[in-house]
C-alpha positions as CSV (number, residue, x, y, z in Angstrom):
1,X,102.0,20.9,286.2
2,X,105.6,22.1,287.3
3,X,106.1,25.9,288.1
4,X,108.8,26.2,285.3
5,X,105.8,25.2,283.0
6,X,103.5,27.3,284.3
7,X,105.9,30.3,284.2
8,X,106.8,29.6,280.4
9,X,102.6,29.2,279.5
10,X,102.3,32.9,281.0
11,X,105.1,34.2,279.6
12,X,104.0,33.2,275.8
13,X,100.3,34.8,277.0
14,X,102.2,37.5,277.8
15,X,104.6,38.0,274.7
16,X,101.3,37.4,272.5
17,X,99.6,40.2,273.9
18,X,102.3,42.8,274.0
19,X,103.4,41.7,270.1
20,X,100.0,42.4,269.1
21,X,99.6,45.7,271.0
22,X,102.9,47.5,270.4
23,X,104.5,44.6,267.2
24,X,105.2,47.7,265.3
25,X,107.2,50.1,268.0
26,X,109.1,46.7,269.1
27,X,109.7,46.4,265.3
28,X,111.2,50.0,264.9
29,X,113.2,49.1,268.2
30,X,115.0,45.7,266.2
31,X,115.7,48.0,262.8
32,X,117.3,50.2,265.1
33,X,119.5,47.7,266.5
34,X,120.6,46.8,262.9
35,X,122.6,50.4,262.9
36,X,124.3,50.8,266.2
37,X,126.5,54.0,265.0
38,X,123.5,56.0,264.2
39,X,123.0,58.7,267.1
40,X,119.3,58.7,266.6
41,X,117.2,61.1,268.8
42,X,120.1,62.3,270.6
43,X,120.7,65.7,269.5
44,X,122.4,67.9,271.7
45,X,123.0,71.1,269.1
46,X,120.5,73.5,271.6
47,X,122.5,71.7,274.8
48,X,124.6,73.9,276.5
49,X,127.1,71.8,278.6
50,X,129.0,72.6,281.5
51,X,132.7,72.2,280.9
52,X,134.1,68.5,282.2
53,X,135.8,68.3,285.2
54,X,139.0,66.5,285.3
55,X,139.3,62.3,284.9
56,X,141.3,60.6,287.8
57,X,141.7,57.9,284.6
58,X,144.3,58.1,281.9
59,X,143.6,55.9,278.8
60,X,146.3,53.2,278.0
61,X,147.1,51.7,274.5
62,X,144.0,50.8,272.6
63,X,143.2,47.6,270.9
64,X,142.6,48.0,267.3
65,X,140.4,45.4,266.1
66,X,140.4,43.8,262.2
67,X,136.3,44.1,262.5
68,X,133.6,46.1,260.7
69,X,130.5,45.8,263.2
70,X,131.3,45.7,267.3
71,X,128.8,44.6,269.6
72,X,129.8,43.5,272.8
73,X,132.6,43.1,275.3
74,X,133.0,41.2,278.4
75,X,136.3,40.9,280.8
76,X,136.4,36.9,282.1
77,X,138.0,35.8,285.6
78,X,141.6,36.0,284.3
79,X,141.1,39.4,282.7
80,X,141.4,39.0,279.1
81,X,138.9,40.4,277.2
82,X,136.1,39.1,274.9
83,X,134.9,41.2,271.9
84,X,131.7,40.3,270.2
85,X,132.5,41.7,266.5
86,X,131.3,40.6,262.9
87,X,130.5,36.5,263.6
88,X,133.0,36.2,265.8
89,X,134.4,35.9,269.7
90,X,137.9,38.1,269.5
91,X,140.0,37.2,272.5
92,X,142.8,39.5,274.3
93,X,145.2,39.4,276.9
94,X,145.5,41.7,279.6
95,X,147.9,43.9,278.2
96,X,146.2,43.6,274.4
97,X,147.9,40.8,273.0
98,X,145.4,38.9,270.6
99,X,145.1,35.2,272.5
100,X,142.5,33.8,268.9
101,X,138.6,33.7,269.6
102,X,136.4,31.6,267.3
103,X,133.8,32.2,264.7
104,X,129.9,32.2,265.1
105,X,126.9,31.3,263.0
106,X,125.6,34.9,263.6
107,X,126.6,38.1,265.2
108,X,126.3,37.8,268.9
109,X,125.0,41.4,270.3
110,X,126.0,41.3,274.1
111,X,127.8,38.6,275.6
112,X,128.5,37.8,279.3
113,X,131.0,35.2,281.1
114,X,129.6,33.1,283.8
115,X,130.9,30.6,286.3
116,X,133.3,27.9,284.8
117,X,134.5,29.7,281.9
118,X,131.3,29.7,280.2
119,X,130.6,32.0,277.8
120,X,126.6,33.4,277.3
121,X,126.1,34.9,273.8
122,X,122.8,37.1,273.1
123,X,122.0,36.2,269.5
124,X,119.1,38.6,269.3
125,X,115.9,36.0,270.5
126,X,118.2,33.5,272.2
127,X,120.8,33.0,274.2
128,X,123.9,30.2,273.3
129,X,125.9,28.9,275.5
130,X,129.7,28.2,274.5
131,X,132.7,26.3,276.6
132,X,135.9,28.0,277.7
133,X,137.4,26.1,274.1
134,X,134.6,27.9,272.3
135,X,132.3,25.3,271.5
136,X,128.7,25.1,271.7
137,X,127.5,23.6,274.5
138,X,123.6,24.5,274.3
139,X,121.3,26.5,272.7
140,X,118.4,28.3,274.6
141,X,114.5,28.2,274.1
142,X,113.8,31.6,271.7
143,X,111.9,34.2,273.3
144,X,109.0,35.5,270.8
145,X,109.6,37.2,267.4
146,X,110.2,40.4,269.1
147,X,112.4,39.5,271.4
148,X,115.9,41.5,271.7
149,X,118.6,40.5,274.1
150,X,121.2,43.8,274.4
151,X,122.8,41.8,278.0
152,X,122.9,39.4,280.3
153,X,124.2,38.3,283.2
154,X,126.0,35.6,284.9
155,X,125.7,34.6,289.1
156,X,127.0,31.6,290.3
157,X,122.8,30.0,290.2
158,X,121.1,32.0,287.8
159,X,121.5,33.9,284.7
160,X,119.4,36.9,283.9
161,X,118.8,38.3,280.8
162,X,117.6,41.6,279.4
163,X,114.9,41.8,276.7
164,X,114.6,45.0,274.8
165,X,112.4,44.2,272.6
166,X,109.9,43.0,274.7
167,X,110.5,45.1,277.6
168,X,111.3,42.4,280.0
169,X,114.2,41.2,282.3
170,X,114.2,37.5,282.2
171,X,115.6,35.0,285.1
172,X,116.8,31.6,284.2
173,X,118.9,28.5,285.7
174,X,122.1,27.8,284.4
175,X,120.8,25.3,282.1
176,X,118.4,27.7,280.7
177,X,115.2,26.5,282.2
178,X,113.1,29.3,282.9
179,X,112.8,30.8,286.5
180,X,110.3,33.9,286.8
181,X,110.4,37.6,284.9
182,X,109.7,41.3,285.2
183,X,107.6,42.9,283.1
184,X,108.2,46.6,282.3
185,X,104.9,47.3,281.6
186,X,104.6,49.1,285.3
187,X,103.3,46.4,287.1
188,X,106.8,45.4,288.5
189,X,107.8,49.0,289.7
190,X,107.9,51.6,287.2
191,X,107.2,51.5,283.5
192,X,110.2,50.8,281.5
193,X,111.0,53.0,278.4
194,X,113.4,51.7,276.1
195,X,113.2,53.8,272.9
196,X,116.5,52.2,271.2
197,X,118.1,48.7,271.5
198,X,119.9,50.0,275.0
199,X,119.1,47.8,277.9
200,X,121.6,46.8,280.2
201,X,121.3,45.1,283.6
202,X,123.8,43.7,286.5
203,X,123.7,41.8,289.8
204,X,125.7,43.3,293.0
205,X,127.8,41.3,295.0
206,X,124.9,41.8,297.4
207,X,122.4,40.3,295.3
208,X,120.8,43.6,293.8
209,X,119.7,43.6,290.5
210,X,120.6,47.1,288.7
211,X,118.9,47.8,285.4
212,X,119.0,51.2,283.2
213,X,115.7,52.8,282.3
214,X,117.0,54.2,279.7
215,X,114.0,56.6,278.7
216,X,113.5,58.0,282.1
217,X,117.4,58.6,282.6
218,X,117.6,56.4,285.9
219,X,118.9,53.2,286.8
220,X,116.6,50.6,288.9
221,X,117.3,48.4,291.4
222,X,115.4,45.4,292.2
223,X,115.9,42.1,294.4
224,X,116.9,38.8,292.6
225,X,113.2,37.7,292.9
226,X,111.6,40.7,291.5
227,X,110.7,43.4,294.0
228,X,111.7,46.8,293.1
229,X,113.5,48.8,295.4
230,X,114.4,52.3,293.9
231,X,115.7,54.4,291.4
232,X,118.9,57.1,291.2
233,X,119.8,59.2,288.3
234,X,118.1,61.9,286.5
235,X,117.8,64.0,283.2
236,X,119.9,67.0,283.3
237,X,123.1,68.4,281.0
238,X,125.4,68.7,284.6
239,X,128.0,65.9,284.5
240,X,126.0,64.2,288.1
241,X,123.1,63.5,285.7
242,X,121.9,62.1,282.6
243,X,120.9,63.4,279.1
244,X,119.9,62.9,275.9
245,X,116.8,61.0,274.4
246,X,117.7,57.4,276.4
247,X,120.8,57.1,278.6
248,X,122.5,55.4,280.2
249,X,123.0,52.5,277.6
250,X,125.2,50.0,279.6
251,X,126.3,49.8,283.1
252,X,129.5,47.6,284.2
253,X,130.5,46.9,288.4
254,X,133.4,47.9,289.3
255,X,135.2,45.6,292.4
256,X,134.7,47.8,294.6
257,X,131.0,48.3,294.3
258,X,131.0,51.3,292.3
259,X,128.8,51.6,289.4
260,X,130.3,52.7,285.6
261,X,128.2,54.2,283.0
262,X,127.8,55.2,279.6
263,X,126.1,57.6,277.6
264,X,125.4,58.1,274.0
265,X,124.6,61.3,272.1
266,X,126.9,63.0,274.5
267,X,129.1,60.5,275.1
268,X,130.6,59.7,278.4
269,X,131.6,57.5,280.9
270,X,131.3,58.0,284.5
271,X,131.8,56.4,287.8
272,X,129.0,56.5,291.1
273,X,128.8,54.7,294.4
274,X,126.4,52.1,294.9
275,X,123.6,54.6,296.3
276,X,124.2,56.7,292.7
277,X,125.9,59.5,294.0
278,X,128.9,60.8,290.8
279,X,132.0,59.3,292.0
280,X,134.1,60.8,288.6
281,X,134.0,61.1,285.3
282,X,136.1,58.3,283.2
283,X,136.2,60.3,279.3
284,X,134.1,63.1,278.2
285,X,132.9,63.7,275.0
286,X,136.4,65.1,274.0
287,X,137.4,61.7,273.3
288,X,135.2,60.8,271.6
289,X,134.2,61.0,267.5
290,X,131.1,62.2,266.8
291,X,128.2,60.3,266.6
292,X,129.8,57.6,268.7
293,X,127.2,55.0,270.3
294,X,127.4,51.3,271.6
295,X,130.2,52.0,274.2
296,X,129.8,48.7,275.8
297,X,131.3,48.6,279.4
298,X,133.4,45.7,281.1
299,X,136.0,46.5,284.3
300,X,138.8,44.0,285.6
301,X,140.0,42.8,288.7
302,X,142.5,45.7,288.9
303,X,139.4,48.3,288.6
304,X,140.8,49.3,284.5
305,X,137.4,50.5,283.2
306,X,137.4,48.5,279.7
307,X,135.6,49.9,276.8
308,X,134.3,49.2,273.5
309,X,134.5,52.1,271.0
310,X,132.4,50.7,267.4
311,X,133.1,54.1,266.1
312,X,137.0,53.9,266.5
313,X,136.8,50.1,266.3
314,X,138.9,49.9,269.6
315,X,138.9,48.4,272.6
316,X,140.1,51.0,274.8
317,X,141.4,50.9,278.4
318,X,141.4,53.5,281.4
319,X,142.8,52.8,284.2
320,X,142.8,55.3,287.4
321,X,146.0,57.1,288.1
322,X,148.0,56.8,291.3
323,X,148.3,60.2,293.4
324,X,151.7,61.8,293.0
């Protein structure tokens, strides 16, 4: 029996047993993804927060996008941008010029470009695979009636792939053959909790695996294979820290190994070193509506933090300013 195999018969075991111990939370955690503007357990009315200290960024022009629901956003090799919104790919140019994009079967809810041009959709259970010409090249195994992909991915030899609904962080090969897994059920490092469909994850340039835990307010770092190395971030209202019920929802890498987050409830976006230490803040809750959630993160070569606003229904860019 090959190892792949083997892997895939202990992952179904696995699946099987946590549908049939927590189907209905996992459940809850899919309607919720259905509504991605609703703020949910994040009220702040009793917060008191400090005041926000000044952004190094200033926002350029925004994108406007003709689309009702956004999901995702990814920045590809040659910066433009990829919006997943409605059943479609929207494509932009570096300086917002609409370059087309192509339509989809079904709403794709995180997306990630990978080596080649090649395009990794998250259509909630599976994961497609589309050409630079955006045509379907393949078309993944499905991962369980509860699964939940909110992001993946991309290195050069694997892609990995984060599982809300199931609580799992999934390794594969480029053609989608299954590799190994990490269980958030505590016996990989500590327990995830993921009480909304937020669950992002990225790979260094070192090779370290970063993924939020979104209920305990930290962000985890594992090796490539598994082992769990340590944790920064806690819950707090100071502008170092995290708040709200679940935060941060996504993480993006800047190129200079910096870290960018997001937060919902109290929406921002900040910047930290590799070791988690607040580098600056991107936008505070001051520019944001209220009640916004979803703000997907993507940064290009020239460090422009690039960000997807579903309440607006923007793509909006900030790019650091140069010191006078």
């Amino acid at each position: 029996m090959s190892r792949s195999v083997l892997i895939l018969g202990v992952l179904l075991a696995v699946l099987s047993a946590v549908s049939s111990s927590a189907g209905g939370r996992r459940s809850e955690v899919k309607d919720q993804a259905t509504e991605l503007h609703n703020p949910g357990l994040d009220s702040t009315e009793s917060t008191e927060l400090p005041e926000s200290p000044a952004s190094p960024y200033a926002e350029l022009e925004p994108i406007e996008l003709e689309a009702e629901r956004l999901y995702g956003i990814a920045v590809c090799a040659e910066d433009r941008i990829l919006v997943s919104a409605d059943r479609r790919i929207f494509v932009f140019g570096q300086a917002g010029e609409s370059l087309g994009g192509f339509g989809l079967e079904e709403p794709a809810g995180c997306l990630a470009v990978g080596p080649e041009g090649l395009l990794y959709l998250g259509m909630s259970d599976h994961v497609q695979v589309y050409g630079p010409a955006g045509s379907r090249v393949a078309t993944w195994a499905g991962l369980g009636n509860e699964a939940l992909v909110t992001s993946i991915f991309a290195t050069p030899e694997e892609v990995f792939v984060a599982d809300a609904g199931n609580h799992m962080v999934l390794r594969f090969d480029r053609g989608g053959r299954l590799l190994d897994y990490i269980r958030g059920d505590g016996s990989a490092g500590p327990k995830l909790i993921i009480p909304s469909p937020y669950f992002d994850l990225l790979v260094t340039s070192e090779g370290t695996l970063l993924l939020t835990n979104p209920g305990r307010h930290r962000v985890h770092s594992y090796t490539t294979e598994g082992e769990y190395l340590g944790f920064w971030g806690r819950c707090a209202p100071e502008i170092e820290a995290f708040c709200g019920c679940c935060n941060p929802t996504h993480i993006a890498l800047t190129p200079a190994g910096s870290i960018v987050t997001s937060e919902k409830g109290i929406p921002r976006i900040k910047v930290y070193d590799s070791r988690g230490v607040f580098q600056a803040l991107v936008a505070g809750p001051e520019d944001f509506a209220e009640g916004t959630t979803g703000l997907d993160l993507a940064v290009d070569s020239r460090g422009r933090v690039v960000v997807l606003d579903p309440k607006s229904r923007t793509v909006r860019i900030f790019a650091k300013e140069l010191p006078r």
